[in-house]
C-alpha positions as CSV (number, residue, x, y, z in Angstrom):
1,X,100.6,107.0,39.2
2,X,104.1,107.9,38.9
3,X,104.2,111.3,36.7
4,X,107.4,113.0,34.8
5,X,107.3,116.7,34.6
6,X,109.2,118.8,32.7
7,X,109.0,123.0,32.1
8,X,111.3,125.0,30.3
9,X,112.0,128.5,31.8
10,X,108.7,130.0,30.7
11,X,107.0,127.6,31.8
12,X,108.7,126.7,35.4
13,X,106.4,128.8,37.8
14,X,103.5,126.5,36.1
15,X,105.9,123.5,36.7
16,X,105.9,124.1,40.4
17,X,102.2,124.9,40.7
18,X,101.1,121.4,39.2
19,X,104.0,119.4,41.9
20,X,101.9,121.1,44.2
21,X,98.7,119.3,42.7
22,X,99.8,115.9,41.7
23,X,100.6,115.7,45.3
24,X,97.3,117.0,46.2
25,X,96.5,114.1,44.2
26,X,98.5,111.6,45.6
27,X,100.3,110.8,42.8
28,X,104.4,110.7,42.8
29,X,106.4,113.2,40.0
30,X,110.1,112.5,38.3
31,X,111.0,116.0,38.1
32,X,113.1,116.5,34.9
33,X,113.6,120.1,35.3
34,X,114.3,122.6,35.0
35,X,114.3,124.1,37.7
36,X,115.2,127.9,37.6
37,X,113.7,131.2,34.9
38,X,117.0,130.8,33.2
39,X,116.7,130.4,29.8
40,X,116.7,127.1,28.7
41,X,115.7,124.6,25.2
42,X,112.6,123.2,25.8
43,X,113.9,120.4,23.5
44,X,116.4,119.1,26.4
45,X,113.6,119.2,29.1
46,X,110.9,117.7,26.6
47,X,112.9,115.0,26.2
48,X,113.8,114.0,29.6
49,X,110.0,114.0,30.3
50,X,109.1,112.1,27.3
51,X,111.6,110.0,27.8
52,X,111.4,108.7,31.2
53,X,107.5,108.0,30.1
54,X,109.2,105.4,27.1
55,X,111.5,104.0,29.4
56,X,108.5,103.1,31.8
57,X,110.2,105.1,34.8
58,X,107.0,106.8,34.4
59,X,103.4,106.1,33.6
60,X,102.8,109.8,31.6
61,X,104.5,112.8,32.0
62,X,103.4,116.7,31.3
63,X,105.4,119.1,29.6
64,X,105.3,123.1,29.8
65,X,106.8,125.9,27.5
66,X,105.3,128.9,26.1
67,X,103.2,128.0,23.8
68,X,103.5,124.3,24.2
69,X,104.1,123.6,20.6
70,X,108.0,122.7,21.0
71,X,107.6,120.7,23.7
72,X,104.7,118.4,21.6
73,X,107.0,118.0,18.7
74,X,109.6,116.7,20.0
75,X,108.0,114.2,22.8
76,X,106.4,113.0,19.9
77,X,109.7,112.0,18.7
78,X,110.8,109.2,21.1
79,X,108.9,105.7,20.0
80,X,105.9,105.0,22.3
81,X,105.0,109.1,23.1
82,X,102.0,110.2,22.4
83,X,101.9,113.8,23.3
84,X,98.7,115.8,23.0
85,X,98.6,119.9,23.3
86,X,95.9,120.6,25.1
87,X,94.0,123.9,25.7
88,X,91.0,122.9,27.8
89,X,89.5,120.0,29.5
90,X,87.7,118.2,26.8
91,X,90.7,118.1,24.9
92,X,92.6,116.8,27.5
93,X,89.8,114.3,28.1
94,X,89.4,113.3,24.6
95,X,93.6,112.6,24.6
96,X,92.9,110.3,27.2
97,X,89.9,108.8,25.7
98,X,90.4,108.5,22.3
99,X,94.2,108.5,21.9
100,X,95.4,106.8,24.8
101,X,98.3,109.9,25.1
102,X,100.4,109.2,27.7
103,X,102.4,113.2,27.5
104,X,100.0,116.4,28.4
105,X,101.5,119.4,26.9
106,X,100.9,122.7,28.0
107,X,101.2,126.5,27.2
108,X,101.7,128.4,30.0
109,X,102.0,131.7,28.2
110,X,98.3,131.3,27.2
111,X,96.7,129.8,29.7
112,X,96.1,131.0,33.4
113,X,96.9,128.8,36.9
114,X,93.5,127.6,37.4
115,X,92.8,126.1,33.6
116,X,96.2,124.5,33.9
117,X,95.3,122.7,37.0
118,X,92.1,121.5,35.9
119,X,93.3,120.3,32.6
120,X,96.1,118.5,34.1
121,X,93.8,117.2,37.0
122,X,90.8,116.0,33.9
123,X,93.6,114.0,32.4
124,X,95.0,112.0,34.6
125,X,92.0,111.1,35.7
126,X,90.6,109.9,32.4
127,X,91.0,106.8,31.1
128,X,91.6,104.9,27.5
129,X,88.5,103.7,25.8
130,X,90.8,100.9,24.7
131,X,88.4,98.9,22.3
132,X,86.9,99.0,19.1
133,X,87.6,101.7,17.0
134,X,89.8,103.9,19.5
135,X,92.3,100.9,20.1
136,X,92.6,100.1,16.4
137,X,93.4,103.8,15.6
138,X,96.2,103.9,18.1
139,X,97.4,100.5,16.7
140,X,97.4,102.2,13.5
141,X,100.1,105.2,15.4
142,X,102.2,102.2,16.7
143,X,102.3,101.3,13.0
144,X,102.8,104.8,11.5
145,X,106.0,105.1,13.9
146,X,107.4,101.9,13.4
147,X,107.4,102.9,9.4
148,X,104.4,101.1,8.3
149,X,101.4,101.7,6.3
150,X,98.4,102.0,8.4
151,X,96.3,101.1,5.6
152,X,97.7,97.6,5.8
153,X,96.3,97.2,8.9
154,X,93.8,94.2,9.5
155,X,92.6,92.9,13.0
């Protein structure tokens, strides 16, 4: 998989840590920066990552700031994100499962090296249960962001 990554200043020494692991993985990164401590707006960096995921230059991206929080709300701005803040592994898992998110956000003011790595390693290695109730709920997203009713929604 091809993988975007993007960090904001807090969150670059986590940046560089997970390169180092989705090679480990074998997977191939975008990196949308930054890449210094300098203060920064996560909402320039969030949106390089989320965007190259929308433009299909990459298959999902993950985003880091402080507390994560900035970085989720404004992926989940660009048409086709779905961006998941995620604290552990089963939530990462159960983006993946249930939600089909294609963005992993992160806080790295909260959360040490080691959880980091094995969150981002648990979700991109889970995949979309993409029938039945799960798929009709995301359909139901896709409708929500075009400016639809969900409740219109038949199959």
């Amino acid at each position: 998989m091809k993988i975007a990554i993007a960090a904001d200043h807090r969150g670059h020494a986590a940046k560089e840590k997970i390169v180092v692991l989705l090679g480990e993985m074998g997977h191939e990164f975008i990196d949308c920066g930054t890449n210094s401590t300098k203060s920064c707006d996560y909402t320039d960096l969030a949106w390089r990552g989320a965007k190259a995921v929308a433009a299909g230059e990459a298959d999902r991206a993950v985003l880091i700031c402080g507390s994560g929080i900035g970085m989720c709300i404004t992926a989940n701005k660009l048409k086709g994100i779905r961006a998941a803040l995620c604290h552990d592994e089963l939530s990462a898992q159960m983006s993946r499962r249930h939600n089909n998110a294609n963005v992993l956000c992160l806080a790295s003011d909260v959360m040490g090296d080691e959880l980091m790595r094995r969150i981002v390693a648990s979700w991109l290695s889970e995949t979309f249960e993409g029938s039945g109730r799960h798929e009709r709920r995301v359909r139901k997203i896709v409708m929500v962001e075009n400016g639809e009713d969900p409740t219109s929604y038949s199959e």
